[in-house]
C-alpha positions as CSV (number, residue, x, y, z in Angstrom):
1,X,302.0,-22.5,19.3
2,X,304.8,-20.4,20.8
3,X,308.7,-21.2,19.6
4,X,310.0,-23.7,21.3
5,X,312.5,-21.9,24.3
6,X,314.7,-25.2,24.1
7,X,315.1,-24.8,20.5
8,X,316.4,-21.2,20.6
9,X,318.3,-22.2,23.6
10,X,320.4,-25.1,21.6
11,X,320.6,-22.5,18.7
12,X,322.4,-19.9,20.6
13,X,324.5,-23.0,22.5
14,X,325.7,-23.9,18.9
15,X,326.2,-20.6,17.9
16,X,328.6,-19.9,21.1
17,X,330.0,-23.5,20.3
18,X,330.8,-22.5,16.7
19,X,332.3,-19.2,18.1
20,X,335.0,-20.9,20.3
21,X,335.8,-23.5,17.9
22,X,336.7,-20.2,15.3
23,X,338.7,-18.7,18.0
24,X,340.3,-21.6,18.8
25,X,341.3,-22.5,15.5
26,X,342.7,-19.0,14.8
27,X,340.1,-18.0,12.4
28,X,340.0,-20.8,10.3
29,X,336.7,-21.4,8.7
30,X,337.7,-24.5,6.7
31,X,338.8,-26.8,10.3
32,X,336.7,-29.7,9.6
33,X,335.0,-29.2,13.6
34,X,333.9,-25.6,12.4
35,X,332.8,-27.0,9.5
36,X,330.8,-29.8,11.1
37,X,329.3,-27.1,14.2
38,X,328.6,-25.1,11.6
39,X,326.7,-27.8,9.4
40,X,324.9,-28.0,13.1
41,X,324.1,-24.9,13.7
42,X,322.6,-25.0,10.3
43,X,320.2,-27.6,10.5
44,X,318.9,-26.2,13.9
45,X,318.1,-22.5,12.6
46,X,316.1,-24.7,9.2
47,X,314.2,-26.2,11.8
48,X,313.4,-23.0,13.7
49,X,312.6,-21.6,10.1
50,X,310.1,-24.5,9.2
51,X,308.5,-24.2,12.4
52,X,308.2,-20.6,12.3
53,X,307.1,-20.5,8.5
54,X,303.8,-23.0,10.0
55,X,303.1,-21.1,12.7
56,X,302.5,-18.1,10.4
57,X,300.4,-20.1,8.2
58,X,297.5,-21.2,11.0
């Protein structure tokens, strides 16, 4: 089974998302919408991991 294309493709969205939302709150990490992209970004790259980590397995 191959990585899904549309997973890596809403992790790099959500990265670019968390990138803007830093720049536009002039660096600050602790805005509560970086906080919460980044909590997003997050659970998308332990998904990518988990699916990854059982691909390797089989």
């Amino acid at each position: 089974m191959v990585m899904s294309l549309e997973l890596k493709n809403k992790i790099e969205k959500a990265r670019h998302n968390l990138h803007k939302l830093v720049e536009r709150n002039k660096g600050g990490l602790g805005h509560p919408d970086v906080i919460r992209q980044s909590m997003a970004l997050d659970e998308l790259i332990n998904e990518y991991n988990r699916i990854s980590r059982t691909q390797t397995r089989t």
